[in-house]
C-alpha positions in Angstrom: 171.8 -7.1 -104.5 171.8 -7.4 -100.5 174.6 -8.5 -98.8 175.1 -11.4 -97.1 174.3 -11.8 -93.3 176.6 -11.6 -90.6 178.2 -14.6 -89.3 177.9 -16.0 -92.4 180.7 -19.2 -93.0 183.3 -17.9 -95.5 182.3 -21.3 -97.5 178.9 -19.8 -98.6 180.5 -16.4 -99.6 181.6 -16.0 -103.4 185.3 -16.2 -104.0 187.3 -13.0 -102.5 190.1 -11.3 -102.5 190.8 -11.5 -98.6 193.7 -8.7 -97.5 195.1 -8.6 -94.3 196.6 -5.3 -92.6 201.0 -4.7 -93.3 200.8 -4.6 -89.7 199.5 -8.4 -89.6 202.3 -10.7 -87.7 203.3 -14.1 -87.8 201.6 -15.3 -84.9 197.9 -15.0 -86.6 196.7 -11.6 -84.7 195.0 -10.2 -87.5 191.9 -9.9 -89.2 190.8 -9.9 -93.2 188.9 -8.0 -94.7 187.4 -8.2 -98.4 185.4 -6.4 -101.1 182.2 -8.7 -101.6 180.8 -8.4 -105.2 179.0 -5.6 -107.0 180.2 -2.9 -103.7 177.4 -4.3 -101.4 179.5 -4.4 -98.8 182.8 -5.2 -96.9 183.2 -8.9 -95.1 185.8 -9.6 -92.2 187.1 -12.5 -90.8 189.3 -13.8 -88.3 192.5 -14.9 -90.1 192.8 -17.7 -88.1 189.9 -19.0 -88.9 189.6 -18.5 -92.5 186.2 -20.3 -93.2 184.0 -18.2 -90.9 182.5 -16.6 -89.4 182.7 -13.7 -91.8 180.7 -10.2 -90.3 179.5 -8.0 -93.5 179.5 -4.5 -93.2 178.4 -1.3 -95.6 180.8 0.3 -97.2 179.4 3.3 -94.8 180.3 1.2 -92.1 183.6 0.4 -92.6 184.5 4.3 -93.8 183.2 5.1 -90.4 185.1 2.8 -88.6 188.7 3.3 -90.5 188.1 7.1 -90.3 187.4 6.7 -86.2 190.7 4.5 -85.8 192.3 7.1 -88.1 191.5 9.5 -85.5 192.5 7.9 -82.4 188.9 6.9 -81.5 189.8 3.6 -80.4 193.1 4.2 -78.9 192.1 3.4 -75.6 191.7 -0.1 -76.0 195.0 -1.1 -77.4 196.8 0.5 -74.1 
């Protein structure tokens, strides 16, 4: 099964189970992020905008980004 592609409206995804981050706050700066069906992949959207855009990533994809955040990869662009 392929994943969707990206920039795909939320609407024409199955139903997911969107979670956002503990460090999420009430003013809406946060993203989701959601397990799409059958592990083909990992879709994120902008909580603000909950019907879409959604970007779809690889499971490879988003282990590499969490693990290069995890190590202070992309420190320098949160100052």
């Amino acid at each position: 099964m392929q994943p969707p592609p990206n920039g795909v409206p939320t609407s024409q995804l199955p139903p997911l189970s969107w979670q956002k981050s503990r460090r999420s706050n009430p003013s809406g700066n946060c993203v989701e992020l959601a397990e799409l069906p059958g592990g083909t992949g990992i879709a994120l959207r902008n909580s603000r905008h909950p019907e879409g855009p959604a970007l779809i990533y690889t499971v490879d994809e988003i282990t590499a980004f969490v693990l290069g955040a995890r190590d202070g990869d992309f420190d320098h662009l949160i100052g």
